[in-house]
C-alpha positions in Angstrom: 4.4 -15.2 5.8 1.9 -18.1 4.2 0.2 -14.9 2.1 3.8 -13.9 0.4 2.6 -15.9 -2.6 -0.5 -14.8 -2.9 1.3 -11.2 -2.1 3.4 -11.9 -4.9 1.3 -12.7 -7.7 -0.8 -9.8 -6.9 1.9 -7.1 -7.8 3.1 -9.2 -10.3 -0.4 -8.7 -12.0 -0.1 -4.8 -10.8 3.2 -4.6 -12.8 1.7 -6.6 -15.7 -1.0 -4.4 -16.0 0.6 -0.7 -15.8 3.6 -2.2 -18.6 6.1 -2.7 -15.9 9.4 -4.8 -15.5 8.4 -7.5 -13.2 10.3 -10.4 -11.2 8.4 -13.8 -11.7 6.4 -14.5 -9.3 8.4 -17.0 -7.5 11.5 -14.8 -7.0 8.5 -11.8 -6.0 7.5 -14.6 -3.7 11.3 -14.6 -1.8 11.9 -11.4 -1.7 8.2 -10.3 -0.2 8.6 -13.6 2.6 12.1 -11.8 3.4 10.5 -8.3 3.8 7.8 -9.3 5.8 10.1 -11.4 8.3 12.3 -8.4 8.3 9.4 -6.0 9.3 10.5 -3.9 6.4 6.7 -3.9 4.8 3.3 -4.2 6.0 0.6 -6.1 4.0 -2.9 -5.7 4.2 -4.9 -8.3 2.1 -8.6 -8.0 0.9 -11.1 -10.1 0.4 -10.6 -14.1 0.1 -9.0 -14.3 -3.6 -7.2 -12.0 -2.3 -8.8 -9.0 -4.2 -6.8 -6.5 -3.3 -3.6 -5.5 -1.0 -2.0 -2.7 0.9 1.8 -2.5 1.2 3.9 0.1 2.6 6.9 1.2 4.6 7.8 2.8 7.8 10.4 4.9 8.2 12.1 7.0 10.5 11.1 10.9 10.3 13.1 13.7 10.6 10.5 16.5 11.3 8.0 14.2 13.5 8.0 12.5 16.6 6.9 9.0 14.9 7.2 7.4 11.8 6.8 8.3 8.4 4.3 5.9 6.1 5.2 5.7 2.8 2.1 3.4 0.8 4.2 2.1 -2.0 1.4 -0.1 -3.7 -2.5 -0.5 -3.3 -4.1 -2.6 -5.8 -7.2 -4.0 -6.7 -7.7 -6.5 -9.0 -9.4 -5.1 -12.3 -12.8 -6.8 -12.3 -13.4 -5.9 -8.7 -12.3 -2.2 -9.1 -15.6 0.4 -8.1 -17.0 -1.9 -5.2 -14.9 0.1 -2.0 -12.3 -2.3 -1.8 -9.4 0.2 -2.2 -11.3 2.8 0.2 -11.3 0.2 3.2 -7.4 -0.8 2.3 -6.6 2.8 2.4 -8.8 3.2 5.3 -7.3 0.7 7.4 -4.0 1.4 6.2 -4.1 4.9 7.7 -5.8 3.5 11.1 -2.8 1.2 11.2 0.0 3.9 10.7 -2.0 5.9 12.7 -1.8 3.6 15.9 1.8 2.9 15.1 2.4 6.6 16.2 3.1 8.3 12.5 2.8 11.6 11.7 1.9 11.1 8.1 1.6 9.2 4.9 2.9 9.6 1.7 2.2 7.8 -1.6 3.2 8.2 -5.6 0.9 7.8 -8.7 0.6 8.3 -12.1 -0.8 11.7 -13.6 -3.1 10.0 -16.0 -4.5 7.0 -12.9 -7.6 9.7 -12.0 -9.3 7.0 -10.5 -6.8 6.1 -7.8 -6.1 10.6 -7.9 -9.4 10.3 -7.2 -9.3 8.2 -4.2 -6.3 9.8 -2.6 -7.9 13.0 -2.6 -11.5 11.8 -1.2 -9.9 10.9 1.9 -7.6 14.1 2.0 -4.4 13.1 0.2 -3.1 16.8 -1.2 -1.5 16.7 -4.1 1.0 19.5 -4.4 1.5 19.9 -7.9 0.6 23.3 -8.6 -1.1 23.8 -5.4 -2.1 27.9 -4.7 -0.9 27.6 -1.2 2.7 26.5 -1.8 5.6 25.4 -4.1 5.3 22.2 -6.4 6.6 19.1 -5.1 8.3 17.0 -8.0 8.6 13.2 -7.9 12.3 12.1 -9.1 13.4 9.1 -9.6 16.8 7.3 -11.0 17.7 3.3 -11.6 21.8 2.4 -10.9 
């Protein structure tokens, strides 16, 4: 719980960044301490600064045995981006989910982030959209 700051200020700087709506980092900071005493996230940190940081979700699966991951935000910082530091964070994330018992993981990005498209795919993400083996899948989304 003594990273949630530094937790904090990372995806506050994620949001800043990609031109979204962001908390400051002090309420970020409360709500990321609450998660993680919940067990409602999992955080991986990189590097000392920290440079980098894995968060996602498990939740129950309806098709599977185990859990479903769901990795709702890897980020490096900018200036560090090209050295692996995303590859082990994904890496480790999947070992982790994987010895938690899930059956898979599941993650959104933007169309036009062919860097992180990149990424996914290297280490056997599919994306679906217009795959020749199957249907589309469509991301939706909603605010209320």
């Amino acid at each position: 719980m003594e990273d949630a700051g530094e937790i904090a200020r990372l995806l506050h700087d994620f949001n800043l960044e990609y031109s979204e709506p962001t908390p400051e980092v002090a309420t970020l900071t409360a709500t990321v301490r609450r998660l993680l005493e919940d067990g409602e996230i999992v955080v991986m940190l990189a590097g000392a600064g920290p440079d980098g940081l894995s968060l996602f979700r498990f939740r129950p699966a309806l098709w599977a045995e185990g859990p479903e991951t769901y990795l709702q935000e890897l980020y490096v910082v900018p200036a560090l981006r090209g050295q692996g530091i995303g590859r082990r964070l994904l890496e480790e994330t999947i070992e982790f989910a994987r010895a938690a018992g899930a059956a898979g993981i599941d993650l959104n990005t933007g169309e036009t982030d062919t860097a992180a498209r990149n990424l996914y795919e290297s280490i056997g993400f599919t994306n679906r959209e217009g795959a020749p083996d199957g249907p589309s899948i469509l991301f939706y989304e909603r605010e209320l």
